[in-house]
N, C-alpha and C positions, 0 to 999 in steps of 0.2 A: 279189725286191723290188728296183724299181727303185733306185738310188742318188740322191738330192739334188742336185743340180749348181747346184755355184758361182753365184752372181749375177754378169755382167757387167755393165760399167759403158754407158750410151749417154748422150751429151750432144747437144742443139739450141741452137738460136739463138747459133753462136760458142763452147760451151761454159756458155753464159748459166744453162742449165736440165740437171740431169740425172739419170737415170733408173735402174734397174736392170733388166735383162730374163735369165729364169731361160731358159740357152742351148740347152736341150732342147727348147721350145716351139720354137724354129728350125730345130727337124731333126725334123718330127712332120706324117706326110702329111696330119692335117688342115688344115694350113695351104694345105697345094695342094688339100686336094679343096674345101678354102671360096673362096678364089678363082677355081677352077672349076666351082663349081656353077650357073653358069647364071643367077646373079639377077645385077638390075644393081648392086642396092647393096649389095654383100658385103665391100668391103674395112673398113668401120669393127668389123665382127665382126672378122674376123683381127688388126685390130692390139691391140682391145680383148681378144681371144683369147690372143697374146702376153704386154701388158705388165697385163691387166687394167682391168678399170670403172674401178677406184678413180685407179691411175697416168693413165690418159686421162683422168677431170676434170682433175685436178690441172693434166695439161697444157693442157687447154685452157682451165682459171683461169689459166695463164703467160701465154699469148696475150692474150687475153681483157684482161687487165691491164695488160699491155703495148701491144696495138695496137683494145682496141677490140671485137673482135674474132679469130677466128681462122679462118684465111684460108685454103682449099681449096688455092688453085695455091702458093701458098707454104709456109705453115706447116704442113697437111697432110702435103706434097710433104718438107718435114726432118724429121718426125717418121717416118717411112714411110724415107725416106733413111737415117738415123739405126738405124735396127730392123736393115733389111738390110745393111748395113757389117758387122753382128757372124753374119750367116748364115752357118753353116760351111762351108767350101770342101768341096770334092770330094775325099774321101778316094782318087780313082782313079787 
């Protein structure tokens, strides 16, 4: 059985907002085979995959409340940013 692994911490907007993301979901080849599966809109499953349904409203209630909106080429773009900062490096 696998073990539990720590929550790490991920912040957006400055620190403004932030997150937990459990650090095994970053090292788990479904995350590469849903980005390359071929469909064009596959990246909101992967991140909602990562930090979950529930953490992706929330985030986009931050947005949302803040600008209105939440915004592809930006705010997307640092949440997506955000996720992969904590992808673990290459043990090689």
């Amino acid at each position: 059985m696998e073990k539990k692994a720590e929550l790490v911490e991920a912040s957006i907007d400055n620190g403004g907002y932030k997150f937990k993301i459990d650090p095994q979901k970053l090292d788990d080849i479904e995350v590469i085979e849903a980005l390359s599966d071929g469909k064009q809109n596959n990246l909101l499953p992967v991140i909602k995959g990562i930090i979950g349904d529930d953490e992706f409203a929330n985030i986009k209630a931050y947005y949302v409340n803040k600008h209105g909106r939440m915004s592809i080429t930006t705010d997307l773009t640092e949440v997506v940013e955000a996720i992969f900062k904590l992808f673990p490096k290459s043990q090689a």
